[in-house]
MARTI-149976 format. One record per residue: residue number from 1; residue in three letters; chain; x, y, z of N, C-alpha, C in turn. Coordinates in steps of 0.02 Angstrom, whole numbers, plus 50000, padded with zeros to 5 digits. Example, Ala and Ser with C-alpha at 12.3 -4.5 7.8 and 13.67 -1.06 7.14 Angstrom:
! residues 2
NODE   num   residuo   cadena    n_px    n_py    n_pz   ca_px   ca_py   ca_pz    c_px    c_py    c_pz
NODE     1       ALA        A   50660   49716   50390   50615   49775   50390   50660   49835   50390
NODE     2       SER        A   50642   49888   50354   50684   49947   50357   50645   50002   50394
***
This chain:
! residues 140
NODE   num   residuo   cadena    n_px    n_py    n_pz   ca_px   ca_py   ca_pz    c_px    c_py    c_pz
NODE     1       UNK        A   49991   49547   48301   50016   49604   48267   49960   49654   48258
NODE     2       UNK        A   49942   49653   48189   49868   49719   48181   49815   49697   48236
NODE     3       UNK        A   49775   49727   48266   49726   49771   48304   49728   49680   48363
NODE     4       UNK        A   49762   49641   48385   49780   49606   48417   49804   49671   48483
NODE     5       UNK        A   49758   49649   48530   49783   49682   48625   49788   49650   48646
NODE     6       UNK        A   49826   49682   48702   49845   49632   48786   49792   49651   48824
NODE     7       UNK        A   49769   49618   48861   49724   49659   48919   49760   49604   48993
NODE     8       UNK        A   49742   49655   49033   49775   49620   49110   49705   49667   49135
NODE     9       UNK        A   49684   49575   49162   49597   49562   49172   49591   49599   49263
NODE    10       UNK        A   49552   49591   49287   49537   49612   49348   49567   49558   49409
NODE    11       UNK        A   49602   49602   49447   49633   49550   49468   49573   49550   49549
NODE    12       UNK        A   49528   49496   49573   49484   49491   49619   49538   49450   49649
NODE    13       UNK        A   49583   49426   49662   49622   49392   49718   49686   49366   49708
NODE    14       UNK        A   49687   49290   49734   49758   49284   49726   49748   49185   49727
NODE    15       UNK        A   49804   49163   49701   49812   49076   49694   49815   49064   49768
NODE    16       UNK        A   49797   49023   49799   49780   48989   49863   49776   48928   49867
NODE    17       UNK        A   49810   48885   49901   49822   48842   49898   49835   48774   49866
NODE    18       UNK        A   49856   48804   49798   49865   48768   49727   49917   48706   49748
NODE    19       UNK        A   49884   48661   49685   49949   48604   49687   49990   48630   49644
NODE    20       UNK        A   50063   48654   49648   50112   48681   49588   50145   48627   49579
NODE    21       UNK        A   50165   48627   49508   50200   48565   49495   50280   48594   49492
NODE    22       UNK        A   50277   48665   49478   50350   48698   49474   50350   48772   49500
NODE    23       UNK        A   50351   48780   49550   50356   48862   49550   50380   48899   49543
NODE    24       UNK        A   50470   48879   49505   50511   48912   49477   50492   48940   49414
NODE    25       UNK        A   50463   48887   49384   50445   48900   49283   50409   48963   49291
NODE    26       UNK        A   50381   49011   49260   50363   49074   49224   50351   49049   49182
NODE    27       UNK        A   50245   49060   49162   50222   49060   49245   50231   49003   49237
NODE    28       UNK        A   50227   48986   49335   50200   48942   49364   50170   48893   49340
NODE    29       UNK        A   50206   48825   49353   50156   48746   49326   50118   48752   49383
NODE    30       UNK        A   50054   48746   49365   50000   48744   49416   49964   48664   49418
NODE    31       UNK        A   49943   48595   49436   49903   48560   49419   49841   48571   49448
NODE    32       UNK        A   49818   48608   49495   49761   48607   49529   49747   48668   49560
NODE    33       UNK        A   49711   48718   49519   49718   48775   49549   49651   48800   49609
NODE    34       UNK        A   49654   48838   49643   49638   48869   49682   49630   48945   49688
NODE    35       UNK        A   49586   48974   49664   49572   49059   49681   49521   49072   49735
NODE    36       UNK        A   49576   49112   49773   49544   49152   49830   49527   49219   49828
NODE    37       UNK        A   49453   49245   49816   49434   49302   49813   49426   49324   49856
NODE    38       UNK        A   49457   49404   49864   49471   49430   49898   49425   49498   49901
NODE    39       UNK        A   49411   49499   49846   49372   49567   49783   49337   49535   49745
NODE    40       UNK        A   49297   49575   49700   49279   49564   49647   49217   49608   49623
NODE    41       UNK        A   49243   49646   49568   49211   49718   49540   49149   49674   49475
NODE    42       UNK        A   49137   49603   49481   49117   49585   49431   49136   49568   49362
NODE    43       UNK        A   49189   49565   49347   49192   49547   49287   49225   49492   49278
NODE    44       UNK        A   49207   49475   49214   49205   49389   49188   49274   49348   49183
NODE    45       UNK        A   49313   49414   49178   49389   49360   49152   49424   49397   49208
NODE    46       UNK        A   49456   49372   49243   49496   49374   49297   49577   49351   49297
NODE    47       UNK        A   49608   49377   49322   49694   49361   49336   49706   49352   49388
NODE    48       UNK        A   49783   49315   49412   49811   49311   49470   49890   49299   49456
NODE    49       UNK        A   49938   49331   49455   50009   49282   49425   49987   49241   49372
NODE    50       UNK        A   49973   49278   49332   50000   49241   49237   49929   49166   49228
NODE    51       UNK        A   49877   49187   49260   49823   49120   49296   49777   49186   49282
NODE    52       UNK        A   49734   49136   49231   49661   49176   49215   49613   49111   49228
NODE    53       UNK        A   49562   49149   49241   49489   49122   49261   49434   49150   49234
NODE    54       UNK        A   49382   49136   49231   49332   49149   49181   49257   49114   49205
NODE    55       UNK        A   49224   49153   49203   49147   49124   49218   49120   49090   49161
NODE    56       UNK        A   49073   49028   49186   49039   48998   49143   49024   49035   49086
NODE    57       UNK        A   48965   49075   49102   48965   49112   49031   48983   49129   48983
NODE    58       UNK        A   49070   49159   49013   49104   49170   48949   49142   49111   48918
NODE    59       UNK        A   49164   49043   48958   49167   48993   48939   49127   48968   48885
NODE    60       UNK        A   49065   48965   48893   49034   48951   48857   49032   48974   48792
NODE    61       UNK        A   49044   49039   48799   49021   49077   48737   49086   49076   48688
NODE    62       UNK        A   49159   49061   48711   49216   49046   48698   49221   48968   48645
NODE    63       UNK        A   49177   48943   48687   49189   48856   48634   49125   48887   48602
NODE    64       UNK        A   49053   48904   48604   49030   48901   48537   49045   48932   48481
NODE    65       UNK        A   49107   48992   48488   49130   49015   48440   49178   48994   48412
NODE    66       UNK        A   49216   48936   48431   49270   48902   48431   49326   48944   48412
NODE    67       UNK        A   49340   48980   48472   49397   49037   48459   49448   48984   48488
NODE    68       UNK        A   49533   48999   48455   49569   48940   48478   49637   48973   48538
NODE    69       UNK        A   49669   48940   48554   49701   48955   48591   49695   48937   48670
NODE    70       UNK        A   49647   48919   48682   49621   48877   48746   49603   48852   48766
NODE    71       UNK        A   49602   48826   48839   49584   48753   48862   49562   48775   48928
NODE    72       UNK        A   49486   48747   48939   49476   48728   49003   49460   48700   49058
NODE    73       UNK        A   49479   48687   49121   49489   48650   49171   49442   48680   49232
NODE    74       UNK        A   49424   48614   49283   49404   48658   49345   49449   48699   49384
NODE    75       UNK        A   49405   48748   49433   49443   48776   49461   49425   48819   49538
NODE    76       UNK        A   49433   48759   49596   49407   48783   49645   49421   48856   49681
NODE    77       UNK        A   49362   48909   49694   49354   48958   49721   49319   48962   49801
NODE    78       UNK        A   49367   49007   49836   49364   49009   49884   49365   49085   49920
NODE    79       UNK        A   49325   49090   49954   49299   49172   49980   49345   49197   50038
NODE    80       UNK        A   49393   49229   50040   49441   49277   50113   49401   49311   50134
NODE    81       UNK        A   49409   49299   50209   49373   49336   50269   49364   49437   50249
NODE    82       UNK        A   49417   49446   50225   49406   49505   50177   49359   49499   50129
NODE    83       UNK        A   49357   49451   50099   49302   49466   50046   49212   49453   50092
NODE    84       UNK        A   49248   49431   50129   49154   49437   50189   49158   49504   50214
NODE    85       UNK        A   49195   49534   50219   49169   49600   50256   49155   49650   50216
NODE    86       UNK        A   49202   49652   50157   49172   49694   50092   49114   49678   50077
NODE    87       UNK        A   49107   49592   50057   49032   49597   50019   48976   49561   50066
NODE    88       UNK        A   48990   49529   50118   48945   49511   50168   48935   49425   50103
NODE    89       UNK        A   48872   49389   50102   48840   49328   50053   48874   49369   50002
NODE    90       UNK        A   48881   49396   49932   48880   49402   49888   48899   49349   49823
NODE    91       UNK        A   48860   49307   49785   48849   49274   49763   48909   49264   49709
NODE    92       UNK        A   48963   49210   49699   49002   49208   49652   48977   49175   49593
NODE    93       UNK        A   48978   49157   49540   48965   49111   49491   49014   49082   49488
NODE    94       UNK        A   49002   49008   49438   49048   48972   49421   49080   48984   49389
NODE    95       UNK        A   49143   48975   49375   49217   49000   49348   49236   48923   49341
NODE    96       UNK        A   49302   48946   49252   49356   48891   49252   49394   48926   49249
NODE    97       UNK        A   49454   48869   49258   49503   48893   49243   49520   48900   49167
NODE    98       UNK        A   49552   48969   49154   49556   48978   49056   49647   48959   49041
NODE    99       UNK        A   49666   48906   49019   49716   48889   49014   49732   48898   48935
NODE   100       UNK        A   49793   48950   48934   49816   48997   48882   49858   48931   48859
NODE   101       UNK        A   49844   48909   48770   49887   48881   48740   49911   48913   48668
NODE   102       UNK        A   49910   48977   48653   49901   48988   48585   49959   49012   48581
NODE   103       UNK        A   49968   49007   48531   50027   49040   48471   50030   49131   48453
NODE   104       UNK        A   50066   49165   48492   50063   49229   48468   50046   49251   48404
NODE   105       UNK        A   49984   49287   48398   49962   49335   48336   49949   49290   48283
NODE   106       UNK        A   49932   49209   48300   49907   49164   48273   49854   49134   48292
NODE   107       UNK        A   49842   49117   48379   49777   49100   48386   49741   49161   48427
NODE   108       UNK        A   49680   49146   48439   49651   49215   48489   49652   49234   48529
NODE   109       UNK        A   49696   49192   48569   49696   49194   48643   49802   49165   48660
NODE   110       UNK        A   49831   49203   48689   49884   49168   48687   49930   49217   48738
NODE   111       UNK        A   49983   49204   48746   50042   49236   48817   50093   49274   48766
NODE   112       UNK        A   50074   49339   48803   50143   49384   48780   50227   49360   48803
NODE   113       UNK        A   50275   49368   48777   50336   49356   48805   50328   49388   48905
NODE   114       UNK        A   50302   49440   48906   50275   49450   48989   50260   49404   49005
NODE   115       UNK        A   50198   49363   48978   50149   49336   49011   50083   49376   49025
NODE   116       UNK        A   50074   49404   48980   50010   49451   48982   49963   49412   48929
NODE   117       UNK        A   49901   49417   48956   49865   49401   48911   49848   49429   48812
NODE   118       UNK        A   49864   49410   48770   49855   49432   48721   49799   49399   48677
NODE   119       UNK        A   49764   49451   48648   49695   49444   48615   49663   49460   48540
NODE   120       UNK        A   49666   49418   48498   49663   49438   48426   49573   49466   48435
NODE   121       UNK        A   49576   49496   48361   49509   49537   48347   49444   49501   48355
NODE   122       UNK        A   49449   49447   48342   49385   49402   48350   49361   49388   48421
NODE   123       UNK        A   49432   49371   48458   49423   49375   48528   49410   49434   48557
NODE   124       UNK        A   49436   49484   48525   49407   49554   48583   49331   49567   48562
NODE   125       UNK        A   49316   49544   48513   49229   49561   48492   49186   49523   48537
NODE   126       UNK        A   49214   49454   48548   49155   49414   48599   49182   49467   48645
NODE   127       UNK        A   49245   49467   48702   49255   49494   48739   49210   49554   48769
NODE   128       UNK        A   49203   49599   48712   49169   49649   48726   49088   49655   48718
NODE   129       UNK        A   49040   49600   48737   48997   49562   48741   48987   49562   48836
NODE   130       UNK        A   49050   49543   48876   49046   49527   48922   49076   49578   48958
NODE   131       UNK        A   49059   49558   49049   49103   49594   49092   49165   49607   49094
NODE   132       UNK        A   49178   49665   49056   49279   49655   49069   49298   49751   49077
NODE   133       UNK        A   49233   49793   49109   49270   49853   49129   49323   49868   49166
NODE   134       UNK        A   49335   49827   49210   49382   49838   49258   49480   49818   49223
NODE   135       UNK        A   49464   49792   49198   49533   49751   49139   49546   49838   49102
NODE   136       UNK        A   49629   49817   49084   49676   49874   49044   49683   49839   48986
NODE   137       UNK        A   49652   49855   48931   49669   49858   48886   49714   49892   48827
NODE   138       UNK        A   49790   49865   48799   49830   49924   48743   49839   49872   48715
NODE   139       UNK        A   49864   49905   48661   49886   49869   48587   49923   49818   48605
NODE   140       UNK        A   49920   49764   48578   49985   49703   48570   50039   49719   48540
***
């Protein structure tokens, strides 16, 4: 509700060769995901179909603040022949997968009726700590 946003993160690619457990459900049961970058403008929290990812860093910096609403898992990354000709080597970091469990406008991290990412105030403060220019941020 109050000063709680959505942001829809940078989208650097797309799910690739995931194990889905349902691909009907919205979103998507995923058990084993897979992101294929395709792009990537740098920044830390990433999207793909209702599937966020996140670099170590901000992982990290996520559990020492013990912001709630999420869970995370590995999450193998993989480079498209497009993304070699754009960036030639260009070095990815490690990423998890950020698996959204929260409770709207109750925990910090949680899924709009869309499926958009939604973000209470505590969470947009680390947030804005890290790489996230490329992401749209409006009100929840």
């Amino acid at each position: 509700m109050k000063d709680f946003v959505m942001i829809h993160p940078e989208v650097a690619g797309t799910i690739a060769k995931s194990d889905f457990i349902d691909k009907m459900a919205r979103p998507p049961k995923i058990n084993q995901l897979v992101y294929e970058f395709r792009g990537w403008l740098g920044d830390d929290l990433l999207t793909s179909i209702a599937t966020f990812i996140v670099t170590d860093r901000l992982r990290t910096a996520i559990e020492i603040e013990k912001l709630t609403g999420v869970e995370f898992d590995d999450v193998k990354t993989v480079i498209s022949d497009q993304f070699m000709e754009l960036y030639g080597n260009k070095t990815i970091p490690k990423f998890y997968w950020m698996k959204i469990t929260g409770v709207q406008y109750v925990d910090d991290f949680s899924l709009s009726s869309e499926n958009d990412l939604l973000v209470s105030p505590n969470g947009m403060n680390l947030l804005k700590g890290f790489q996230i220019s490329n992401a749209e941020v409006s009100i929840g």
